[in-house]
C-alpha atoms as an extended CHARMM CRD file, in Angstrom:
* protein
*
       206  EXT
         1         1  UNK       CA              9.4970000000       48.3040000000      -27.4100000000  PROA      1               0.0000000000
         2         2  UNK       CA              9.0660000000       44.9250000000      -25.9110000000  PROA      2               0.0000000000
         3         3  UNK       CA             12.0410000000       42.8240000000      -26.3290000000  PROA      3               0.0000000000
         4         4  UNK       CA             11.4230000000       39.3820000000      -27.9960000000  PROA      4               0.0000000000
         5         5  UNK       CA             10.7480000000       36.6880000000      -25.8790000000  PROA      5               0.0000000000
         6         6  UNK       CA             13.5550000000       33.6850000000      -25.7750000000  PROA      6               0.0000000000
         7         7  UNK       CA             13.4960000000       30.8690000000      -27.3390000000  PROA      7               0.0000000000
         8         8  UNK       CA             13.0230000000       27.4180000000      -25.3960000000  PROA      8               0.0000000000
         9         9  UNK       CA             16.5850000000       26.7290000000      -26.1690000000  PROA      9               0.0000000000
        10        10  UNK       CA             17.6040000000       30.1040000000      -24.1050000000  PROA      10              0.0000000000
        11        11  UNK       CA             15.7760000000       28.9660000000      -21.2000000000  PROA      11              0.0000000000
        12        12  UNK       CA             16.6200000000       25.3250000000      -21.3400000000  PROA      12              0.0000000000
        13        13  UNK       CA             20.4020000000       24.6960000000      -19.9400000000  PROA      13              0.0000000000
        14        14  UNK       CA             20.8450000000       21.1130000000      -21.3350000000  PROA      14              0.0000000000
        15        15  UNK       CA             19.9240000000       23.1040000000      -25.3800000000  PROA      15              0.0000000000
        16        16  UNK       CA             22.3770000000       25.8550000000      -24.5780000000  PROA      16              0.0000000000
        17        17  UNK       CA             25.2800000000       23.3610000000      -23.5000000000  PROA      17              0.0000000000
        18        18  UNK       CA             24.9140000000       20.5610000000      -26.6400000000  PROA      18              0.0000000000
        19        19  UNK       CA             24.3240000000       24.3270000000      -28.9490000000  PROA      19              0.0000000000
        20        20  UNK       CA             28.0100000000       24.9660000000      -27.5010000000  PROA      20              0.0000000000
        21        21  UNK       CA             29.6330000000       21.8040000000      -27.6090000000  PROA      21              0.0000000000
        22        22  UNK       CA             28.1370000000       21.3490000000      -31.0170000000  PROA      22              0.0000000000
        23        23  UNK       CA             29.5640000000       24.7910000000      -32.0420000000  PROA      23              0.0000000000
        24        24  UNK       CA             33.2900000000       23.8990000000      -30.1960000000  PROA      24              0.0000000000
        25        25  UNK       CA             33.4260000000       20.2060000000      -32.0430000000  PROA      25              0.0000000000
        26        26  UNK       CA             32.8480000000       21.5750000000      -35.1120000000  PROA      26              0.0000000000
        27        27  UNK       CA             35.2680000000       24.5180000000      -34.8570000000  PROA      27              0.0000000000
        28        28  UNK       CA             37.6980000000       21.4520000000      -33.5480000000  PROA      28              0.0000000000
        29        29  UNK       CA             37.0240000000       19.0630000000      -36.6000000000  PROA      29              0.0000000000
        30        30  UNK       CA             37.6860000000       22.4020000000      -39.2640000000  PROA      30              0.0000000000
        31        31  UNK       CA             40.4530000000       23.7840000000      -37.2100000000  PROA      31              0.0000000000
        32        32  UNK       CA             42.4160000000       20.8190000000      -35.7340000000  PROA      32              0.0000000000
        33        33  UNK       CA             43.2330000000       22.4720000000      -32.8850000000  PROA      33              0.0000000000
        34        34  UNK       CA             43.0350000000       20.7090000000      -29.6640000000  PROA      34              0.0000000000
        35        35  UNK       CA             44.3400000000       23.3640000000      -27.1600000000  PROA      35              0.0000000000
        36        36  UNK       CA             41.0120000000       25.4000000000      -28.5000000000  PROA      36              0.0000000000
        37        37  UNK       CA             38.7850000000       22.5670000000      -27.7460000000  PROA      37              0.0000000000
        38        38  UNK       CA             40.2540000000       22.0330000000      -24.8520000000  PROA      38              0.0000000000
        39        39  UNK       CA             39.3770000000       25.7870000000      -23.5350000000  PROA      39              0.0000000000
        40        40  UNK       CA             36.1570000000       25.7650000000      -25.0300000000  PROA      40              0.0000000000
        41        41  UNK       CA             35.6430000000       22.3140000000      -22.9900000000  PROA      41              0.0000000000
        42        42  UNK       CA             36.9660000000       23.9950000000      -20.0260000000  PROA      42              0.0000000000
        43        43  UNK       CA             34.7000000000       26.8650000000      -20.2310000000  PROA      43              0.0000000000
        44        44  UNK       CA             31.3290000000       24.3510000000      -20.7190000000  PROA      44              0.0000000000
        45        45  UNK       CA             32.5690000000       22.4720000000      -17.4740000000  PROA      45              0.0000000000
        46        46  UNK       CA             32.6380000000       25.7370000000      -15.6370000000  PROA      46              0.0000000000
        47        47  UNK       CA             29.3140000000       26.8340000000      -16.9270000000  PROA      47              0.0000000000
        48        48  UNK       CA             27.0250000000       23.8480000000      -16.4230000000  PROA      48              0.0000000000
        49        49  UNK       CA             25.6820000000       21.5010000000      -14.4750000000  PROA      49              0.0000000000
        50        50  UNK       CA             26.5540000000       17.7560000000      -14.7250000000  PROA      50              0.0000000000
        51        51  UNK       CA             22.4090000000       17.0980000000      -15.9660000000  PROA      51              0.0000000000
        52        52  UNK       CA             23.4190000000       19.3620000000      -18.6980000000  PROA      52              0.0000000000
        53        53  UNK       CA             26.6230000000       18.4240000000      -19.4680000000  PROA      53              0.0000000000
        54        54  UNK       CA             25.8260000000       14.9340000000      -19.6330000000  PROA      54              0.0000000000
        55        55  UNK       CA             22.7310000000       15.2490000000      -21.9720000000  PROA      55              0.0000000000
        56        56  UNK       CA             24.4060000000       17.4960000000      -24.0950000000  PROA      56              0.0000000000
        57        57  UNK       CA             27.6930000000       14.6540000000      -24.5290000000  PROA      57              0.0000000000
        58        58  UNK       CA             25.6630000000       11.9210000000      -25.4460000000  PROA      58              0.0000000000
        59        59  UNK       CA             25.7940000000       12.5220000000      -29.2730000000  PROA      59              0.0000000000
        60        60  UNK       CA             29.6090000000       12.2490000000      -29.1070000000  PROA      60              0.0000000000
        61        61  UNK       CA             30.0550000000        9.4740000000      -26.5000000000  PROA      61              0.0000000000
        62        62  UNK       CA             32.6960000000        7.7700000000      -29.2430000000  PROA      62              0.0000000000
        63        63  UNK       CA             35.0870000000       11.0390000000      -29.4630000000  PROA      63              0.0000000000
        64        64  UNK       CA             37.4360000000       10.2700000000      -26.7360000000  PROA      64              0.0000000000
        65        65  UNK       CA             38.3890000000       13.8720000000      -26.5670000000  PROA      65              0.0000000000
        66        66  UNK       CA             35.4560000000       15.5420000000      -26.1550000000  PROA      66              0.0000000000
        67        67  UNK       CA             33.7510000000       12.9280000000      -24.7400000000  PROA      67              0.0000000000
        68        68  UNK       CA             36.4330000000       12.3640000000      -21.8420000000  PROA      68              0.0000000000
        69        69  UNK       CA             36.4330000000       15.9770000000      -20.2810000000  PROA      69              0.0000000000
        70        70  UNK       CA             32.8850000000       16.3280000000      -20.5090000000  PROA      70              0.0000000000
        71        71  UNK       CA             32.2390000000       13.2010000000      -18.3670000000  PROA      71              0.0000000000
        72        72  UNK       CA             34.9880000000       13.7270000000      -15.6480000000  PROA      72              0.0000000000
        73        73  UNK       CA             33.2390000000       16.6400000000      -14.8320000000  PROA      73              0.0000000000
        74        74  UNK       CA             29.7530000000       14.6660000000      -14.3400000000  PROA      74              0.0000000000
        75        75  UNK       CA             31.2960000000       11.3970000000      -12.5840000000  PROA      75              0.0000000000
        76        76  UNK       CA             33.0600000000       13.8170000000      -10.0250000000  PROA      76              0.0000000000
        77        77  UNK       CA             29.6600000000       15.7220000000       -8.9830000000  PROA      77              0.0000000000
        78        78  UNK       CA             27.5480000000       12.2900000000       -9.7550000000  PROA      78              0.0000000000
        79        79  UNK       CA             29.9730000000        9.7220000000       -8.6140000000  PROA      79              0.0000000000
        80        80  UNK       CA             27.0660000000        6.8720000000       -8.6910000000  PROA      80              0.0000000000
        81        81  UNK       CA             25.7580000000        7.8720000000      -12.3080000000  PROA      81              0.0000000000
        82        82  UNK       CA             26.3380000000        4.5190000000      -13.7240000000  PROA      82              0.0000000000
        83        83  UNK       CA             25.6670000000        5.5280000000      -17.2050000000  PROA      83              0.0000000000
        84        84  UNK       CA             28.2600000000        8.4020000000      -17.2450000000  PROA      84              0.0000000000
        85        85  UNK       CA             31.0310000000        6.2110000000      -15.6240000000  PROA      85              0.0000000000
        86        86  UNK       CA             30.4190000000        3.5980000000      -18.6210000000  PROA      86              0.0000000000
        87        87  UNK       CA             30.8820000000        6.6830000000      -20.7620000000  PROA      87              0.0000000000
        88        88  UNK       CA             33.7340000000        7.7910000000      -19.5510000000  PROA      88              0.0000000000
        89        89  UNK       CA             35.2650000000        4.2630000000      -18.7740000000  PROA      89              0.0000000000
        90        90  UNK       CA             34.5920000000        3.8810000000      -22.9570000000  PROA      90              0.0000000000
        91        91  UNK       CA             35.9280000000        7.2780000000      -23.7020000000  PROA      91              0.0000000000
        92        92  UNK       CA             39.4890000000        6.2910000000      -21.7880000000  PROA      92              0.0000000000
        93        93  UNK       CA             39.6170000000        2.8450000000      -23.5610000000  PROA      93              0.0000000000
        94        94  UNK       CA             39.4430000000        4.5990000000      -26.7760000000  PROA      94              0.0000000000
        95        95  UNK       CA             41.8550000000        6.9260000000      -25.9510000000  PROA      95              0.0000000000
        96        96  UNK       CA             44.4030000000        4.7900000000      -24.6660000000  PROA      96              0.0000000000
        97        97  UNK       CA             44.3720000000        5.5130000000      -20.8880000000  PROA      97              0.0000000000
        98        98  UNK       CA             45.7030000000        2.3280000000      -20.3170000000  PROA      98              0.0000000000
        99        99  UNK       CA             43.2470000000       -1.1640000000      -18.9370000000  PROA      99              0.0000000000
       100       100  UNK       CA             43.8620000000       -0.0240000000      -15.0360000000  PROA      100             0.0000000000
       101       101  UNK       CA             42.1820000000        3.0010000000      -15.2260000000  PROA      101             0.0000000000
       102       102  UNK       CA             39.7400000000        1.8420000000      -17.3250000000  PROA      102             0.0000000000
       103       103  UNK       CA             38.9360000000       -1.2790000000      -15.1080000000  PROA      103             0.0000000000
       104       104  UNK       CA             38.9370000000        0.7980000000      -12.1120000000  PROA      104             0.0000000000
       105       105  UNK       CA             35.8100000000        3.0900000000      -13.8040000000  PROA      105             0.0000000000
       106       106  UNK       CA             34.5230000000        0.3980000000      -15.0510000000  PROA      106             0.0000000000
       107       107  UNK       CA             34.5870000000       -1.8190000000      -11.6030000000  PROA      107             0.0000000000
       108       108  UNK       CA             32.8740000000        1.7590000000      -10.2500000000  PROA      108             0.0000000000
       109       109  UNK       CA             30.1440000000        1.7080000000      -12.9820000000  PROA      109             0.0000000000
       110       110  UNK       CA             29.2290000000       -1.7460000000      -11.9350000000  PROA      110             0.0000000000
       111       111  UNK       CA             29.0090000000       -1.1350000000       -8.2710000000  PROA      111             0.0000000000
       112       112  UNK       CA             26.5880000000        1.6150000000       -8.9260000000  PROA      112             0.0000000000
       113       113  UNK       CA             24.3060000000       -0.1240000000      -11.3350000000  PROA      113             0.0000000000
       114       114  UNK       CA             25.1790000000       -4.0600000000      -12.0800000000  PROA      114             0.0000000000
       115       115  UNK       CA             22.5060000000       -4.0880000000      -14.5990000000  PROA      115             0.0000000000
       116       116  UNK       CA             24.4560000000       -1.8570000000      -17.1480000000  PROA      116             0.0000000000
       117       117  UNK       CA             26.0250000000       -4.3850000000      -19.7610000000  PROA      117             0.0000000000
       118       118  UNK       CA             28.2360000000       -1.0990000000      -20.9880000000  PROA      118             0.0000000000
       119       119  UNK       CA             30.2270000000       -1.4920000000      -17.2880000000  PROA      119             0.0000000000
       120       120  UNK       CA             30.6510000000       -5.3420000000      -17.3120000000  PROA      120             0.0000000000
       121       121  UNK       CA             31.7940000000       -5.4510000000      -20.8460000000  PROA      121             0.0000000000
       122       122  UNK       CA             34.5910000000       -2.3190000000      -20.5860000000  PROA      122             0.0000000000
       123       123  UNK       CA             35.8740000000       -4.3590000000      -17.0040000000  PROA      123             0.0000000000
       124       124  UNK       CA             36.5100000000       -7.5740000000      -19.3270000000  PROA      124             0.0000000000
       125       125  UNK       CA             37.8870000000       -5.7690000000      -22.2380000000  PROA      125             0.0000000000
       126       126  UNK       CA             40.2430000000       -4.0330000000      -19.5200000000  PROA      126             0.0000000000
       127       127  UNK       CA             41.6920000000       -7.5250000000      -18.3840000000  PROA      127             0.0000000000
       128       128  UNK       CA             45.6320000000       -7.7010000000      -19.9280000000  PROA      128             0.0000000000
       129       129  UNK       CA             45.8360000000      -11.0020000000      -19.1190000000  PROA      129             0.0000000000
       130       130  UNK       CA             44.2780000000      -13.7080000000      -21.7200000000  PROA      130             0.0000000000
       131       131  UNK       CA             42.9890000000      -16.4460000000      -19.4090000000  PROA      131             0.0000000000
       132       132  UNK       CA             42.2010000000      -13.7000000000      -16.8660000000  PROA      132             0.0000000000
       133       133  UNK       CA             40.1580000000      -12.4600000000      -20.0440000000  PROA      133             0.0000000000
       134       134  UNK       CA             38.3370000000      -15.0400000000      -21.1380000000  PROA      134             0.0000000000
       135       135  UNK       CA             36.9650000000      -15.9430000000      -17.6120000000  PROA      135             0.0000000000
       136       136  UNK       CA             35.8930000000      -12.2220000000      -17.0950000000  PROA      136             0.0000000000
       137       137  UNK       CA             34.0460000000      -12.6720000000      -20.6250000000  PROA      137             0.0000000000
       138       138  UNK       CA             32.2010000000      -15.9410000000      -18.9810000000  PROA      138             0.0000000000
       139       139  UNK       CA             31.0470000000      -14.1010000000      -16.0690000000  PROA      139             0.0000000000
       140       140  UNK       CA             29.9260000000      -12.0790000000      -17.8290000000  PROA      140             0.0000000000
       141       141  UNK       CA             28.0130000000      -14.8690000000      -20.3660000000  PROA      141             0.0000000000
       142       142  UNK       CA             26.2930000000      -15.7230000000      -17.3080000000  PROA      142             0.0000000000
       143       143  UNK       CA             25.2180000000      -12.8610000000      -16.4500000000  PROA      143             0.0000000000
       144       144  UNK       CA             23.6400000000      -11.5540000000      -19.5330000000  PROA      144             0.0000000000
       145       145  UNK       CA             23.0790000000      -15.0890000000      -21.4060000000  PROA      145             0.0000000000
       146       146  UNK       CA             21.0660000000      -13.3650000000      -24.3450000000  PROA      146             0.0000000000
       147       147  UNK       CA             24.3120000000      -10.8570000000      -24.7320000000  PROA      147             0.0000000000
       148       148  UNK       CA             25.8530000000      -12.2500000000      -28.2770000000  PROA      148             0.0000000000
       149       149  UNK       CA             28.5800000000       -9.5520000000      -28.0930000000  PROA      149             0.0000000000
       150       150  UNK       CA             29.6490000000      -10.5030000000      -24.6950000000  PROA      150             0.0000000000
       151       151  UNK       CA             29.2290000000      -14.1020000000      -25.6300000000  PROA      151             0.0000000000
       152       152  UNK       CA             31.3980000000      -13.7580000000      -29.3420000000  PROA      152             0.0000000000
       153       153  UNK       CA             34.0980000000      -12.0100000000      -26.8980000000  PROA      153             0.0000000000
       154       154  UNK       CA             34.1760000000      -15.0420000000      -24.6770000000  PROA      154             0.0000000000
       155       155  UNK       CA             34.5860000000      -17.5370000000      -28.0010000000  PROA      155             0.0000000000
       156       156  UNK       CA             37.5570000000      -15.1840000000      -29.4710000000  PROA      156             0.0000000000
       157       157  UNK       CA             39.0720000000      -15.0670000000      -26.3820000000  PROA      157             0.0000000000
       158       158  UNK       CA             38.5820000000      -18.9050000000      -25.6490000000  PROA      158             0.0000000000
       159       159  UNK       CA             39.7050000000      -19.6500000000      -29.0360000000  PROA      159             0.0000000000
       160       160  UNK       CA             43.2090000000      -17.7090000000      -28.6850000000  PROA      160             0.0000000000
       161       161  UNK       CA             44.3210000000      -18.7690000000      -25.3090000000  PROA      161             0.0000000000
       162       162  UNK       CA             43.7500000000      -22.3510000000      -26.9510000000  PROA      162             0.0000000000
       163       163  UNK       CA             45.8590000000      -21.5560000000      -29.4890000000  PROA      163             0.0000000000
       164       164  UNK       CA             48.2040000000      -19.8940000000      -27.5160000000  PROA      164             0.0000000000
       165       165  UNK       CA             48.5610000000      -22.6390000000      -24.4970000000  PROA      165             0.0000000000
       166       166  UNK       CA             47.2830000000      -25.3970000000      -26.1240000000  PROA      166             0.0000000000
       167       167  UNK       CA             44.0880000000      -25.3870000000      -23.7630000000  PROA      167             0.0000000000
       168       168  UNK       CA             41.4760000000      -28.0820000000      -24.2910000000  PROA      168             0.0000000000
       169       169  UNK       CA             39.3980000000      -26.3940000000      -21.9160000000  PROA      169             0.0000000000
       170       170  UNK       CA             39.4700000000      -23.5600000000      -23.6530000000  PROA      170             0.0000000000
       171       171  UNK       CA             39.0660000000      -25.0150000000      -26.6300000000  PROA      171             0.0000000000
       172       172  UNK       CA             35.9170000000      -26.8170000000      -25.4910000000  PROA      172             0.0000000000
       173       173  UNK       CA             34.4180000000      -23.4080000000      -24.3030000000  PROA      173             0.0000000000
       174       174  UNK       CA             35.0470000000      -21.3140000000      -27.8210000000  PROA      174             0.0000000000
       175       175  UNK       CA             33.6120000000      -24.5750000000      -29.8810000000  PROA      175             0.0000000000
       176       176  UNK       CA             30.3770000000      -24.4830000000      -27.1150000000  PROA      176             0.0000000000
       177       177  UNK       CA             30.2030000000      -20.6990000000      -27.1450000000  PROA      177             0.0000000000
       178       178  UNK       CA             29.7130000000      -20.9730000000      -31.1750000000  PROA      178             0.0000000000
       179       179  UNK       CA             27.5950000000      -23.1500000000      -31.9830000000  PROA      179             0.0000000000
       180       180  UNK       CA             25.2790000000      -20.9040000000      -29.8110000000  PROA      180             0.0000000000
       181       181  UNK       CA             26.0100000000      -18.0670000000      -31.6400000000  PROA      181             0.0000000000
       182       182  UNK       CA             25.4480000000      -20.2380000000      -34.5870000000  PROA      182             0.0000000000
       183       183  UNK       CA             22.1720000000      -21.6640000000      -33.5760000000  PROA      183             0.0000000000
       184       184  UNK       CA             21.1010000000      -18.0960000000      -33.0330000000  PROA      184             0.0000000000
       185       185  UNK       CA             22.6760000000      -16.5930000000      -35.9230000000  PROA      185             0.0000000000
       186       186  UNK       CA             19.9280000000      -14.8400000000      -38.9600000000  PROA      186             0.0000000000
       187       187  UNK       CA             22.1130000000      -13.2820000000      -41.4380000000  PROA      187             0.0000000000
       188       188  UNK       CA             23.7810000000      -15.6220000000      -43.9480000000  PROA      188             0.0000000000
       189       189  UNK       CA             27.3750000000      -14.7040000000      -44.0960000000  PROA      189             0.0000000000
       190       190  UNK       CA             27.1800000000      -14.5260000000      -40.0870000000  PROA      190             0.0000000000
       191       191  UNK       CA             26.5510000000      -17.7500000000      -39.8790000000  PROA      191             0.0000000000
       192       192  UNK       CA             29.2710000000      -18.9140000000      -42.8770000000  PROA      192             0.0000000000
       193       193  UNK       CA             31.7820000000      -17.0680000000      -40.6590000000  PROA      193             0.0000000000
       194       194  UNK       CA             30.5630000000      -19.1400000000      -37.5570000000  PROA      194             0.0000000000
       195       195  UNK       CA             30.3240000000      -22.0350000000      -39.7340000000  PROA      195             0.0000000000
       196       196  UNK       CA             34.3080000000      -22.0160000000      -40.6720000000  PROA      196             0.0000000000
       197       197  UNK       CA             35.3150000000      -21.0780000000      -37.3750000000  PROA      197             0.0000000000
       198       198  UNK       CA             33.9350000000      -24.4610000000      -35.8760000000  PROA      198             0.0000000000
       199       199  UNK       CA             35.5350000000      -26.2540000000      -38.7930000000  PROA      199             0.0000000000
       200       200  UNK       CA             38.6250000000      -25.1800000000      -37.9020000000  PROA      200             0.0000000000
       201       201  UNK       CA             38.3270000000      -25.4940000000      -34.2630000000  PROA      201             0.0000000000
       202       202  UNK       CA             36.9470000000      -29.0160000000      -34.4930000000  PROA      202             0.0000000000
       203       203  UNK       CA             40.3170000000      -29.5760000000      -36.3200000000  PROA      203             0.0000000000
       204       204  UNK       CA             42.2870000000      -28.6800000000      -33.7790000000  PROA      204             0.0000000000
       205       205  UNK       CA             44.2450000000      -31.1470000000      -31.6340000000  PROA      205             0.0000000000
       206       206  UNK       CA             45.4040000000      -28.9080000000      -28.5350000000  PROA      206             0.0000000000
């Protein structure tokens, strides 16, 4: 008798790994139990390449503990895979790693590929300091001028280190920074929002 033949998914590495993770996060998200993830995590590092790994993580980029093993294991055998350092820069600042690791990823992500947005916005969120903050969100303004969520970063952060310090600078630069994001706004209440946050700013007397 001729045994059937397999299915694409039994030939194709990347399908067998996201069947498996898929299989572990579920088990994970009935059970609760992390140790079991974590060995079922273990055992897909072990078994698969970083191509399949990292195809197979993208659908749960956002779950810091799946998300985070998964992508150590792909950075360490792709070390310039810009995409996968963003990922697991992302997955660290969501679990709480603390802003040095995640700057240092993030700085890593950018070497290898200073196009990805993802890198340059995870090194600016990763800045402790508030001034140091808001400057890292300019550069990165410049960078990417058509970036709005880079750009509403820089005017939050402008706005509260003028609160904070009293900075007309600062103050000048948040006021600037919305009224762009104004001018560019579509959606009505986005642009109410906008609207009293320059009324109040304009107010101000640092």
């Amino acid at each position: 008798m001729t045994p059937p033949a397999p299915s694409p998914g039994d030939r194709d590495p990347a399908a067998r790994a996201a069947a498996q993770l898929r299989t572990a996060v579920t088990e994970y998200r009935d059970g609760g139990d992390m140790s079991v993830l974590q060995r079922r995590l273990a055992g897909l590092v072990a078994s698969f390449s970083a191509d399949s790994l990292a195809a197979a993580a993208e659908p749960w980029r956002t779950v810091p503990e799946v998300a985070g093993p998964i992508y150590e294991k792909v950075v360490a055998e792709q070390p310039g895979n810009a995409r996968a350092l963003v990922a697991l820069a992302n997955a660290y600042w969501l679990a709480g790693r603390g802003p040095d690791k995640v700057n240092e990823i993030a700085s890593r992500a950018i070497a290898a590929d200073p196009a990805n947005r993802g890198g340059w916005h995870l090194w600016a969120l990763s800045e402790s300091d508030q001034r140091e903050r808001t400057i890292r969100w300019r550069q990165v303004v410049s960078r990417f001028p058509d970036d709005d969520l880079a750009r509403a970063n820089l005017a939050d952060n402008a706005a509260s280190l003028a609160s904070a310090e009293r900075d007309r600078e600062a103050l000048e630069i948040a006021i600037g920074e919305y009224r762009t994001l104004r001018a560019r706004a579509t959606d009505a209440a986005q642009r109410d929002a906008l609207d009293k946050a320059l009324l109040t700013l304009e107010g101000w007397q640092p």
